[in-house]
C-alpha positions as semicolon CSV with decimal commas, in nm:
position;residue;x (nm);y (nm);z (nm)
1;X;0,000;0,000;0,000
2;X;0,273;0,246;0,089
3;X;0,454;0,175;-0,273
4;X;0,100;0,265;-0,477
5;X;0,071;0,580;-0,284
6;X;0,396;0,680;-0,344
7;X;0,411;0,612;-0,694
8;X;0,082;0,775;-0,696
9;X;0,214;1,083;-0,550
10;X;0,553;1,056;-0,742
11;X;0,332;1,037;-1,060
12;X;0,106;1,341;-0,967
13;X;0,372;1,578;-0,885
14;X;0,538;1,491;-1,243
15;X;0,218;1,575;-1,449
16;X;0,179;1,924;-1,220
17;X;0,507;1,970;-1,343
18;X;0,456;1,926;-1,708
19;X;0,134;2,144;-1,687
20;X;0,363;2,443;-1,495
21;X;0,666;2,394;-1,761
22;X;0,539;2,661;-2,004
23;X;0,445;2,889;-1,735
24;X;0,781;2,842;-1,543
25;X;1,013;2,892;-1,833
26;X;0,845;3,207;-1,979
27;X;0,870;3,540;-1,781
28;X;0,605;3,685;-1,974
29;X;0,318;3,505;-1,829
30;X;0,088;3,691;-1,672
31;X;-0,056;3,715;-1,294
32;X;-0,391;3,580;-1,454
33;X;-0,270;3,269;-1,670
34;X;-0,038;3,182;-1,377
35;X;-0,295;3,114;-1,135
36;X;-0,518;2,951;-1,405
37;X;-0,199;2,709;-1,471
38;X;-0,193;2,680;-1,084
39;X;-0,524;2,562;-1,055
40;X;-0,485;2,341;-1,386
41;X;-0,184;2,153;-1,205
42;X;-0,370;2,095;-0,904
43;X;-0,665;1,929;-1,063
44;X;-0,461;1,714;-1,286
45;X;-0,220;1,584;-1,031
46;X;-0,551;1,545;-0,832
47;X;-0,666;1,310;-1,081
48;X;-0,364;1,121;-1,123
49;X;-0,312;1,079;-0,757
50;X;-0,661;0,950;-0,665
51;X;-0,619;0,713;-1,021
52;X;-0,315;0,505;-0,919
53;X;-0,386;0,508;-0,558
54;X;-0,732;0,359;-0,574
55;X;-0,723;0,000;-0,635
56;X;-0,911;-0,033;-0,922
57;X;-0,886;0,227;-1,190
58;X;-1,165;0,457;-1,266
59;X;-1,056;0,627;-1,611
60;X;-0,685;0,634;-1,694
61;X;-0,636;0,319;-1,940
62;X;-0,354;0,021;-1,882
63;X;-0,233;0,168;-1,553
64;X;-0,077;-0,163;-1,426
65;X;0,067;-0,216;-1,851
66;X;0,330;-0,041;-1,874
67;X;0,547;0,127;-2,111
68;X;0,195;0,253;-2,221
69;X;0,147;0,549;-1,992
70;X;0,493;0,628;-1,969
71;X;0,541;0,640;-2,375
72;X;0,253;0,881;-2,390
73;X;0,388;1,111;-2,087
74;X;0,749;1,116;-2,197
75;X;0,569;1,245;-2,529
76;X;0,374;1,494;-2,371
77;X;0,675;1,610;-2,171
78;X;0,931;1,674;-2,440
79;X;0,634;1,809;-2,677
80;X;0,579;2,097;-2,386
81;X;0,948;2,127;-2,293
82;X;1,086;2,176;-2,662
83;X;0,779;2,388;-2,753
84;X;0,854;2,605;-2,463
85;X;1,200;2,684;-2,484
86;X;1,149;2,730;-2,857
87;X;0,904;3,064;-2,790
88;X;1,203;3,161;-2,504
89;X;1,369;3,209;-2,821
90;X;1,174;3,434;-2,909
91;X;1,166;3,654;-2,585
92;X;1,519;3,586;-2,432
93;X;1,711;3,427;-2,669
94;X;2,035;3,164;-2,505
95;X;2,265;2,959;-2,684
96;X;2,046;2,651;-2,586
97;X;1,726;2,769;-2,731
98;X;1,851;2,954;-3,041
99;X;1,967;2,558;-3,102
100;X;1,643;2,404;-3,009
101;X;1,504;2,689;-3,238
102;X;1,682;2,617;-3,558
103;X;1,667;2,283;-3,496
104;X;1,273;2,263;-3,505
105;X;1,278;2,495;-3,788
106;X;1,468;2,267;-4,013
107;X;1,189;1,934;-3,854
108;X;0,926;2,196;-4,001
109;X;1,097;2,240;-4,349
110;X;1,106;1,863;-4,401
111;X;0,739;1,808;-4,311
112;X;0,610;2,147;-4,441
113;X;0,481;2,034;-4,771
114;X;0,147;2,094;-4,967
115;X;-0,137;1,975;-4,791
116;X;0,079;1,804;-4,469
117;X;-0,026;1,891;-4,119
118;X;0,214;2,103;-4,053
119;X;0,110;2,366;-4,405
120;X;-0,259;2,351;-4,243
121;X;-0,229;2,434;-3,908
122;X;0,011;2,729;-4,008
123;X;-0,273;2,858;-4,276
124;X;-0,507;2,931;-3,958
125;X;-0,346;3,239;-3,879
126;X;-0,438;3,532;-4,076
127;X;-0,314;3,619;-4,420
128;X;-0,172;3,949;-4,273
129;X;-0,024;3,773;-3,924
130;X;0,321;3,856;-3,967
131;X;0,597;3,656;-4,089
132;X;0,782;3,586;-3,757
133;X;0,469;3,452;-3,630
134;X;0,374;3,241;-3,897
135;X;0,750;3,124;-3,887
136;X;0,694;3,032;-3,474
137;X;0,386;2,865;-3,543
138;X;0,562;2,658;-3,820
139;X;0,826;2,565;-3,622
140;X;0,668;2,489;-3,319
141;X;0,472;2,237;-3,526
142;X;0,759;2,078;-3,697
143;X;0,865;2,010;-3,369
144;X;0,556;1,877;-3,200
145;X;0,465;1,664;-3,501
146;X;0,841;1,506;-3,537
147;X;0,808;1,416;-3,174
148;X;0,443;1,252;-3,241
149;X;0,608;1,035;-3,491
150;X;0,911;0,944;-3,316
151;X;0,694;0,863;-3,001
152;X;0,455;0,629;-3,192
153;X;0,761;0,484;-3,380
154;X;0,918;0,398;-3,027
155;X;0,617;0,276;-2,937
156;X;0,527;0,024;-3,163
157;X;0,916;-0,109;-3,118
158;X;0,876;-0,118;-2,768
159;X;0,549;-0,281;-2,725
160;X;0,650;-0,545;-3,055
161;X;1,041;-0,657;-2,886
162;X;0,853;-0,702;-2,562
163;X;0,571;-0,894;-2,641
164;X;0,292;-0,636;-2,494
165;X;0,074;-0,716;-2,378
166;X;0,154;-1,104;-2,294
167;X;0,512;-1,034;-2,144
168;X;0,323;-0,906;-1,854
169;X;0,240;-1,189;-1,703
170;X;-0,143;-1,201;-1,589
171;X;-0,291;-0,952;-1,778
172;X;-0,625;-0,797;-1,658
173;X;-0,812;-0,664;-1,950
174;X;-1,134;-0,536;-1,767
175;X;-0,882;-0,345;-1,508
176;X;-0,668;-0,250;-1,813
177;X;-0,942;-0,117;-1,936
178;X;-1,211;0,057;-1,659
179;X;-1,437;0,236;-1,952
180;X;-1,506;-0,062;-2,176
181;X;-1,803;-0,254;-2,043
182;X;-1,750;-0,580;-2,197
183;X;-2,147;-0,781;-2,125
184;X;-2,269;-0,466;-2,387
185;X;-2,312;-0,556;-2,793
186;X;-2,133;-0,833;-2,977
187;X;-1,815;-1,022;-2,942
188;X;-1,559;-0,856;-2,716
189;X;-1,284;-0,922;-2,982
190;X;-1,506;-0,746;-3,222
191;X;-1,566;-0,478;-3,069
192;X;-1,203;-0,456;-2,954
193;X;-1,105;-0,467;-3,276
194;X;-1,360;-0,223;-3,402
195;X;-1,255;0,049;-3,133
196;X;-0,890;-0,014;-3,232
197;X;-0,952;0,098;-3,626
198;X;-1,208;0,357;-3,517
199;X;-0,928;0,544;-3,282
200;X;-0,640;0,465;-3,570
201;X;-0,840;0,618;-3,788
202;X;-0,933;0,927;-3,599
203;X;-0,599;0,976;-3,453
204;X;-0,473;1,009;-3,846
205;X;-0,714;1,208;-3,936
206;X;-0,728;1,475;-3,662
207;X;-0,441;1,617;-3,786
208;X;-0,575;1,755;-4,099
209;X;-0,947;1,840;-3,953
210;X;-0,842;2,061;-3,668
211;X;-0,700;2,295;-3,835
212;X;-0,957;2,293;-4,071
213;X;-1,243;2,361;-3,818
214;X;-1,024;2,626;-3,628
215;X;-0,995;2,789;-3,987
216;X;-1,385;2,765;-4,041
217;X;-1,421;2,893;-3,697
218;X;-1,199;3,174;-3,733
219;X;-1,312;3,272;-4,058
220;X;-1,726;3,258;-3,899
221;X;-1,632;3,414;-3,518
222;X;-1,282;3,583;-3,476
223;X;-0,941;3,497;-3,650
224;X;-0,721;3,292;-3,426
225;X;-0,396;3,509;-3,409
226;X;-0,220;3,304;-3,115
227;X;-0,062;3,602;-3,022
228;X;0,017;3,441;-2,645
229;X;0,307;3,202;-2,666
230;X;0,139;2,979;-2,391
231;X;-0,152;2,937;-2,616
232;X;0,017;2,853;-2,895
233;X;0,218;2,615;-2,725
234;X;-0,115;2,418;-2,551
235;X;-0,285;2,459;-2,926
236;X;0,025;2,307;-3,091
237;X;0,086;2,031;-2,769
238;X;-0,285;1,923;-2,842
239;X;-0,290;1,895;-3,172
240;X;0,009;1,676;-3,216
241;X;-0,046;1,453;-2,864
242;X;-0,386;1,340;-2,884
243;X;-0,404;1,244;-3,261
244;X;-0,003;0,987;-3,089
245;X;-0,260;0,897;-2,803
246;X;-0,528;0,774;-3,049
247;X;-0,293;0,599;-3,214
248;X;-0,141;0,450;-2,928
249;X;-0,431;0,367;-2,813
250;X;-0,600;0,224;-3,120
251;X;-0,241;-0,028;-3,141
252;X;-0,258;-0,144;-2,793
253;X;-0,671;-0,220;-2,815
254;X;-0,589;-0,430;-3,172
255;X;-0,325;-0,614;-2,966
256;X;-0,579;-0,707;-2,657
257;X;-0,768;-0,795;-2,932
258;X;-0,583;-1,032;-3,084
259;X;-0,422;-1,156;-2,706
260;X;-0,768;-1,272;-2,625
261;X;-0,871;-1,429;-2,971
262;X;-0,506;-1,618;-2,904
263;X;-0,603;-1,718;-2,607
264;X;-0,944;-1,887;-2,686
265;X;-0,781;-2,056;-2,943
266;X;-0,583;-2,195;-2,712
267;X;-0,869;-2,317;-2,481
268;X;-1,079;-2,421;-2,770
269;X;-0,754;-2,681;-2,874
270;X;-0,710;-2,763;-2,535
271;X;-1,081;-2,899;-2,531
272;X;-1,153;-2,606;-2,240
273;X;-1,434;-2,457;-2,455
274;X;-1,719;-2,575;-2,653
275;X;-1,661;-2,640;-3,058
């Protein structure tokens, strides 16, 4: 009990600190977003701490299936860190983040082609924002979008040389997963399988319709300027992490999937289930 509340603290007090990077590294935040971040950190490591202590999970998927979780949080923490000190580049320029600066901007070149991701999200702002916005914007994207890929790519190696999820031993799929009700609809591997391709799908997808409906919503409402490097940074985190997570995500259900259809296989050989 004292190790899962420690690693439940230990946990929380990480994701408060990825929420608080931005905030901590630029000195132009103001009063206002600071204590918004504050309260931001609080609830999230709230969450997180009450998640891993309780026994049972109530929402955060394959808590006790690791390198899951920690694949998608070491992705969410360089996204925020590299986005960050790229706009202190802008502000207070060092040696470390000019690098980090030039760096991104040559990920953004490679991936900033006709109709990409990247081109989209940079044709929300304005046609008269001015250049070394629309340059920050690019870059910042280049950066968060390489770091998708390379998270996903690390991820599918990871979870393929270790045999996820049967290297771990008993596997608990209904704990592994606390928001899939498995006595509702058809076949559990069916429906595994059709949740899998739904959140592939969507997580390549989202990519190229965000911007898209930020661009129709800026065109009917106001035009998004993302004139505040914390917003920008948030905008850009979440639109390269959650299209990874769906991915993820979509991967590891297709492999449950496919662990339990192994499995009854098994049985049904072994003469442990009906023909």
């Amino acid at each position: 009990m004292v190790s899962r509340y420690a690693g439940a603290l230990l946990r929380a007090l990480l994701v408060a600190w990825v929420v608080s990077i931005p905030s901590l590294t630029l000195s132009i935040v103001s009063d206002d977003s600071i204590q918004i971040v504050a309260l931001v950190s609080f609830f999230a490591a709230a969450i997180t701490f009450f998640e891993y202590a309780a026994v049972y999970p109530g929402l955060i998927e394959f808590r006790d299936a690791p390198p899951y979780n920690r694949v998608r949080f070491i992705a969410l923490f360089a996204m925020v860190t590299l986005l960050s000190v790229t706009a202190l580049a802008q502000v207070e320029p060092s040696t470390l983040s000019q690098f980090v600066y030039v760096l991104g901007a040559m990920m953004a070149r490679s991936v900033d082609i006709p109709y990409s991701p990247v081109r989209l999200l940079v044709l929300i702002l304005p046609e008269d924002a001015p250049a070394a916005r629309i340059e920050a914007l690019r870059t910042a994207a280049g950066i968060a979008y390489m770091t998708a890929l390379i998270a996903l790519g690390y991820f599918v190696v990871t979870i393929r040389a270790l045999g996820w999820p049967k290297a771990q031993g008993s596997f608990n799929v209904w704990v592994n997963l606390p928001t899939f009700e498995p006595t509702a609809g058809a076949d559990v591997v069916e429906r595994l399988r059709r949740d899998a391709w739904f959140n592939i799908s969507l997580g390549f997808l989202l990519p190229f319709l965000v911007p898209v409906v930020i661009k129709a919503v800026s065109v009917a409402v106001s035009p998004v300027t993302l004139d505040n490097p914390l917003t920008m940074i948030w905008v850009v985190t979440a639109w390269a992490f959650l299209p990874a997570s769906l991915f993820m995500r979509g991967i590891a259900v297709g492999r449950i999937a496919q662990m339990i259809e192994d499995k009854r296989r098994e049985a049904g050989a072994a003469g442990l289930l009906p023909a």
